[in-house]
C-alpha positions in Angstrom: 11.0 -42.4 63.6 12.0 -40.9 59.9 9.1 -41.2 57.4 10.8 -42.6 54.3 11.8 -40.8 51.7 9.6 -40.1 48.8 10.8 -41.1 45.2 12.1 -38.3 43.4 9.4 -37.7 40.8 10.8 -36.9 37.4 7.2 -35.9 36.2 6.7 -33.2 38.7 9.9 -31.9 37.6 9.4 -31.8 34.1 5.6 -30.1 34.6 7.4 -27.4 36.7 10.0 -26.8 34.0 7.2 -26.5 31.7 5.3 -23.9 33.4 8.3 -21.8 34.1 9.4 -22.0 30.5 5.5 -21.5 29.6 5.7 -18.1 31.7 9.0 -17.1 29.9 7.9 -17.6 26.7 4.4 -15.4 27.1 6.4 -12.6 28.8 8.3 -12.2 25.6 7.2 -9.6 23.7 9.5 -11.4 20.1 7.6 -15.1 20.9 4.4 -13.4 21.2 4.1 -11.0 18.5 5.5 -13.6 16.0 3.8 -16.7 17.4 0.7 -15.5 17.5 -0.1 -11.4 16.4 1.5 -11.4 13.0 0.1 -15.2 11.6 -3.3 -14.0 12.8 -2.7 -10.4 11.0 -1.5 -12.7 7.3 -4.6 -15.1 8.0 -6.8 -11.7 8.0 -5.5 -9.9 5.0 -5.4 -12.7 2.4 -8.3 -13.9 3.9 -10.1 -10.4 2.6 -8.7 -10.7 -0.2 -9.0 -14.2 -1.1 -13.2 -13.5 -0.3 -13.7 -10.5 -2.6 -15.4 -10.2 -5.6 -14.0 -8.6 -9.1 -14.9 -5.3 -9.5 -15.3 -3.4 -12.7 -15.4 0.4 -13.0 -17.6 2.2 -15.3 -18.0 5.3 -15.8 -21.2 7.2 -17.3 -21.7 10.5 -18.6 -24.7 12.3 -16.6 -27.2 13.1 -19.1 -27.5 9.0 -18.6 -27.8 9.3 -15.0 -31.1 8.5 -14.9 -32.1 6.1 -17.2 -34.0 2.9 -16.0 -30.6 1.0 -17.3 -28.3 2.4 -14.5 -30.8 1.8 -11.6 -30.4 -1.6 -12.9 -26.1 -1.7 -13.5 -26.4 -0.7 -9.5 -27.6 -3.6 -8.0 -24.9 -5.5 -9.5 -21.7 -5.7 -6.3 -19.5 -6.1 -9.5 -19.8 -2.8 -11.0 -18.9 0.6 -9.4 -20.2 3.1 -11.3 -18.3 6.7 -11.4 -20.6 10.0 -13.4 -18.7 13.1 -15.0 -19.5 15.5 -17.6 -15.8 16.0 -18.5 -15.6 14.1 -21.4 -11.9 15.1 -22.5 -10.6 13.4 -18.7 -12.9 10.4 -18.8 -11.3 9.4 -22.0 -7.6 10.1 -20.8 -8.8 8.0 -17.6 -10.1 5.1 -20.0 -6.9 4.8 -21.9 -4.7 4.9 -18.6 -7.5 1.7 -17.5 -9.1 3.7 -14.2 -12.2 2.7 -15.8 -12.6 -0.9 -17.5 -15.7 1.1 -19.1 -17.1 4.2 -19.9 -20.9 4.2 -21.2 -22.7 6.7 -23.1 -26.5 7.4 -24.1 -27.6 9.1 -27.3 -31.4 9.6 -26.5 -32.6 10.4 -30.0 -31.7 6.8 -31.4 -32.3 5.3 -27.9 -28.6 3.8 -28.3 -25.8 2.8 -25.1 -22.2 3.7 -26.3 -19.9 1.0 -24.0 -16.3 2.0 -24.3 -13.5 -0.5 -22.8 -9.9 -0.3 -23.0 -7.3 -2.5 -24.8 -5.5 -2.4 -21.7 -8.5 -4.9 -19.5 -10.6 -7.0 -22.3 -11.2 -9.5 -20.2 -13.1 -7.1 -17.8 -14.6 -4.8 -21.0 -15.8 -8.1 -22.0 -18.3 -9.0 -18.7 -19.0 -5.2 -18.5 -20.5 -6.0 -22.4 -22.4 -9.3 -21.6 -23.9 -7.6 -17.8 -24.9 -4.5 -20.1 -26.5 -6.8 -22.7 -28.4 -8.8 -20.0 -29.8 -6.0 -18.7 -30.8 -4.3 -21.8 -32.5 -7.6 -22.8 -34.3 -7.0 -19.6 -35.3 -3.2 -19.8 -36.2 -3.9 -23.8 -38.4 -6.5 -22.7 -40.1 -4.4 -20.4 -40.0 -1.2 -22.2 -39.8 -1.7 -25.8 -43.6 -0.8 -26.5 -43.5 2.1 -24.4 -40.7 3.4 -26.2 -41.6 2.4 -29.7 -37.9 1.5 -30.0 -35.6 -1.3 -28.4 -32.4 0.4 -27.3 -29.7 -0.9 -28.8 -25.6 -1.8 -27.6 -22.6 0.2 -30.0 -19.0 -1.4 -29.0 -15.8 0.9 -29.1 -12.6 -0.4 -28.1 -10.1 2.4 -27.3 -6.1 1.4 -27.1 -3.8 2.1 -23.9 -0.9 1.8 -22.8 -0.6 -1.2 -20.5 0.0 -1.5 -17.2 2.2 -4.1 -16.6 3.2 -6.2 -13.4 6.1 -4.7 -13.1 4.7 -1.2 -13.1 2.5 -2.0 -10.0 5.2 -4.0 -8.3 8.5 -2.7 -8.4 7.6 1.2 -6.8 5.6 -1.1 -4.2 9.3 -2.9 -3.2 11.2 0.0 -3.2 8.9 1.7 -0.5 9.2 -1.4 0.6 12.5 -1.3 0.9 12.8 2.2 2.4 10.5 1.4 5.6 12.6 -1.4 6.4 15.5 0.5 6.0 14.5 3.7 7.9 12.9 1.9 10.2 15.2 -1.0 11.3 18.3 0.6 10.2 17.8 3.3 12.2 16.6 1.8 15.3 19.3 -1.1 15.4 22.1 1.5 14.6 20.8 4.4 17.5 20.5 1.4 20.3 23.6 -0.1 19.7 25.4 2.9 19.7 23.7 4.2 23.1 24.4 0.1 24.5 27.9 0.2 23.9 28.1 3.3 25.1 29.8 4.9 21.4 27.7 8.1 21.8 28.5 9.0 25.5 32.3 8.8 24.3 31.0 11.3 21.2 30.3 13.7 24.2 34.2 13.7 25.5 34.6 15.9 22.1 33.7 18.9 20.2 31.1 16.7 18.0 27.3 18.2 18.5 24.6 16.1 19.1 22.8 16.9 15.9 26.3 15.9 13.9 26.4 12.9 15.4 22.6 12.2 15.0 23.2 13.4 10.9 26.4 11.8 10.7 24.8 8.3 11.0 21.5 9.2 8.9 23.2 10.7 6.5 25.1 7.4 6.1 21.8 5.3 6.1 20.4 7.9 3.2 23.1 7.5 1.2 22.6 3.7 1.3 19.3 3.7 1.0 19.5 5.8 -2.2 22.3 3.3 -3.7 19.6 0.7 -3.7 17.0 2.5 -4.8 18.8 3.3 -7.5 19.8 -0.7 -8.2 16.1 -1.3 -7.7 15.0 1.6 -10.6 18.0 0.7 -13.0 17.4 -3.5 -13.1 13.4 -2.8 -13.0 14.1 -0.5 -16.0 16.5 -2.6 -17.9 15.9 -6.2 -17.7 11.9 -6.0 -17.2 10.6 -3.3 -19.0 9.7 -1.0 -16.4 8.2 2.2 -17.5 9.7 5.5 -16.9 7.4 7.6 -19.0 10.1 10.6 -19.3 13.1 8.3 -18.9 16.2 9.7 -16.5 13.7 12.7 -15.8 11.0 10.4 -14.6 13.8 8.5 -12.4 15.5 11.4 -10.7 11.8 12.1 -9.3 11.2 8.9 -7.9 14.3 9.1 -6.4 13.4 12.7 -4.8 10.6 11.1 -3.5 12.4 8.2 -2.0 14.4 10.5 -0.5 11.4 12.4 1.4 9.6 9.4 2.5 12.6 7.8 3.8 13.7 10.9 6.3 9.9 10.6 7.6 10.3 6.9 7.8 13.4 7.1 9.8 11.4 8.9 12.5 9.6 5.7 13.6 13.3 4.2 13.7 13.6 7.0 16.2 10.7 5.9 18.0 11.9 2.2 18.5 15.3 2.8 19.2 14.0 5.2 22.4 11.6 2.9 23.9 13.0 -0.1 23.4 14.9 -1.7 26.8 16.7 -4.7 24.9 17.5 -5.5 21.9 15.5 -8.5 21.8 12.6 -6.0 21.5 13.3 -3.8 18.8 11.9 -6.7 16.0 8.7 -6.8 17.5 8.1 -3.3 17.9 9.4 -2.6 14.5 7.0 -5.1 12.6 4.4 -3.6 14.2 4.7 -0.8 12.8 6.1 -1.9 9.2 4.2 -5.2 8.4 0.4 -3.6 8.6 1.8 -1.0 5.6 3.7 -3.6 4.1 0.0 -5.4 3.5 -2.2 -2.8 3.4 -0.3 -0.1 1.3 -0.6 -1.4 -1.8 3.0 -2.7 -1.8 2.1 -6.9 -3.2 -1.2 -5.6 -4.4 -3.8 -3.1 -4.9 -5.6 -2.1 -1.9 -8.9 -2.0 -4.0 -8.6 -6.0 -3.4 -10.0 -5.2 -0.1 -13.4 -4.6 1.7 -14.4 -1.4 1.2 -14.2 -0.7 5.3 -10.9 -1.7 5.2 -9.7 0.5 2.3 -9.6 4.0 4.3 -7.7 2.5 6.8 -4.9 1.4 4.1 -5.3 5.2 2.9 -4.4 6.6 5.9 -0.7 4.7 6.1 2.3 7.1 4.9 3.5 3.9 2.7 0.0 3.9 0.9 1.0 7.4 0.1 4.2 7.3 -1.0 4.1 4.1 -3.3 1.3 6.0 -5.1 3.1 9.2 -5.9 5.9 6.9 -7.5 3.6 4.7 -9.7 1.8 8.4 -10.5 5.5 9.5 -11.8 6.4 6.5 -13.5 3.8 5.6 -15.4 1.6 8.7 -16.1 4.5 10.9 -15.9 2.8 13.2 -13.2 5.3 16.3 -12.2 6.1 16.6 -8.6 3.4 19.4 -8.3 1.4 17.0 -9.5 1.6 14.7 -7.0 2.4 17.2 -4.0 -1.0 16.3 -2.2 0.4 12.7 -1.4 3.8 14.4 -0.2 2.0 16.9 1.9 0.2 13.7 3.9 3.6 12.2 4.3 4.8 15.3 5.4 1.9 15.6 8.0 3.3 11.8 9.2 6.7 13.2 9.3 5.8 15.9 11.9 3.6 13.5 13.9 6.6 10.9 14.3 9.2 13.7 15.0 7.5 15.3 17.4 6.7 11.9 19.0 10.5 10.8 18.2 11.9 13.6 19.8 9.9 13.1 23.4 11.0 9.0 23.4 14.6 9.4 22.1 17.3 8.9 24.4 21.1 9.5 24.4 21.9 7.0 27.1 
């Protein structure tokens, strides 16, 4: 006797569907990584931002080291305070606004010297009222042991300033450079291996290294056509300094030029380990989005914790976008700013070496 025949059950169908797809979906690497990895990693880094506090810098000349006064600017998480005897650089630093402040102490007439810049009033202006409060403390305490209440002298010096533009623009075009060594590179190397373009390169008397600077030296070339579009509208239709005009410009661009041959060696990277194209996005962002936000690109990287900020010194992008805002806006030589190269270069032999044991021609 035949038992009957169940009803076909739609639900059960739909549930098993939806598990399979379920198990499809967190097996790839793309739905993954964007669903989930790089949200989390935006929720993080505006989140440290969004919680920190202004900070002011002042600097003070040492022979004020240790007055009672500074023990008492120290406790405040607002105020980092910086001491030098070179009085010549702390000025030039003042004008350029590395310091919102700069304080000095004449002893014989008991008298604080607060310095600001044109450049930050708004900060110069807290730095005066948190110095007067704390005077007004320390003279209330220490006025009849000194015989003298100290007294607060205001000097306002001018610079030149430093405009949104000036911080943004050398941010986009690194920017722009680690998307294009980076995704350029790996796109263009696996597509050529897939459809199997460099295998026919073998059938002729083309080396492997012309054919490897055949194609980067078409991806410089591009690169260096925008960066130049990026430096000429910046320049012309928003005021973007370039403190020694084409002189200033033709470094940037020499520095481009170097960061974006080191950044083409993580496009190395991808394009080698990656079994799919589907992959190479993924793999790609991870590498470019945490320098992207951490590198000073959108905004400074003093915005952060102060944990956080060695980590953003250690990217190459970090690096490289402060050499150019070094050589467009204080005019430093490329001597002068060889120290940054020389960590990018230390990148660039890292990521070749690791390029050249993951790259494959087939």
């Amino acid at each position: 006797m035949h038992s009957e025949q169940q009803p076909y059950s739609q639900l059960k169908a739909m549930m098993a569907i939806t598990r399979a797809a379920f198990r499809s979906i967190t097996r790839s690497p793309s739905a993954v990584v964007f669903s989930i990895a790089f949200p989390l990693i935006f929720i993080l880094v505006f989140g440290f931002i969004s919680g920190g506090r202004m900070k002011m810098k002042l600097a003070v000349t040492t022979q004020a080291a240790d007055h009672p006064l500074m023990e008492t600017l120290k406790k405040i998480p607002a105020v980092s305070i910086t001491y030098s005897t070179d009085t010549a650089h702390l000025f030039k630093e003042l004008s350029k606004a590395h310091f919102d402040g700069w304080i000095i102490y004449n002893r014989e007439n008991n008298q604080i010297q607060l310095k600001t810049t044109s450049v930050s009033p708004e900060k110069g202006a807290l730095l005066k009222m948190i110095i007067e409060n704390s005077m007004m403390r320390y003279n209330l305490s220490q006025a009849h042991l000194e015989g003298k209440e100290m007294q607060l002298v205001m000097q306002q010096v001018e610079g030149r300033a430093f405009r949104t533009i000036d911080f943004i623009l050398p941010g986009q075009l690194g920017f722009s450079l680690l998307s294009t060594g980076v995704f350029g590179t790996a796109f263009v190397f696996f597509n050529l291996r897939q459809t199997l373009v460099i295998k026919r390169f073998f059938a002729t008397p083309v080396s492997r290294p012309a054919i490897v600077m055949g194609e980067c030296l078409a991806r410089v070339a591009f690169a260096m056509i925008g960066a130049v579009f990026i430096i000429s509208v910046g320049y012309l239709f928003f005021g973007f300094t370039l403190i020694h005009g084409l002189q200033t410009a033709l470094t940037m661009l020499g520095i481009a030029l170097f960061g974006l041959m080191v950044f083409m060696g993580f496009g190395f990277i991808v394009s080698g380990i990656a079994k799919s194209e589907s992959v190479i996005p993924p793999i790609a962002n991870i590498i470019t989005l945490p320098q992207f936000l951490l590198s000073g690109t959108f905004f400074s990287i003093e915005n952060f914790p102060s944990w956080l900020q060695p980590v953003c010194k250690i990217l190459p992008l970090t690096w490289l976008n402060d050499a150019m805002r070094l050589v467009a806006f204080e005019g430093a030589s490329l001597m002068e700013v060889l120290p940054k190269l020389g960590v990018i270069a230390l990148w660039g032999v890292l990521v070749y070496a690791v390029a050249f044991r993951t790259f494959r021609w087939e």
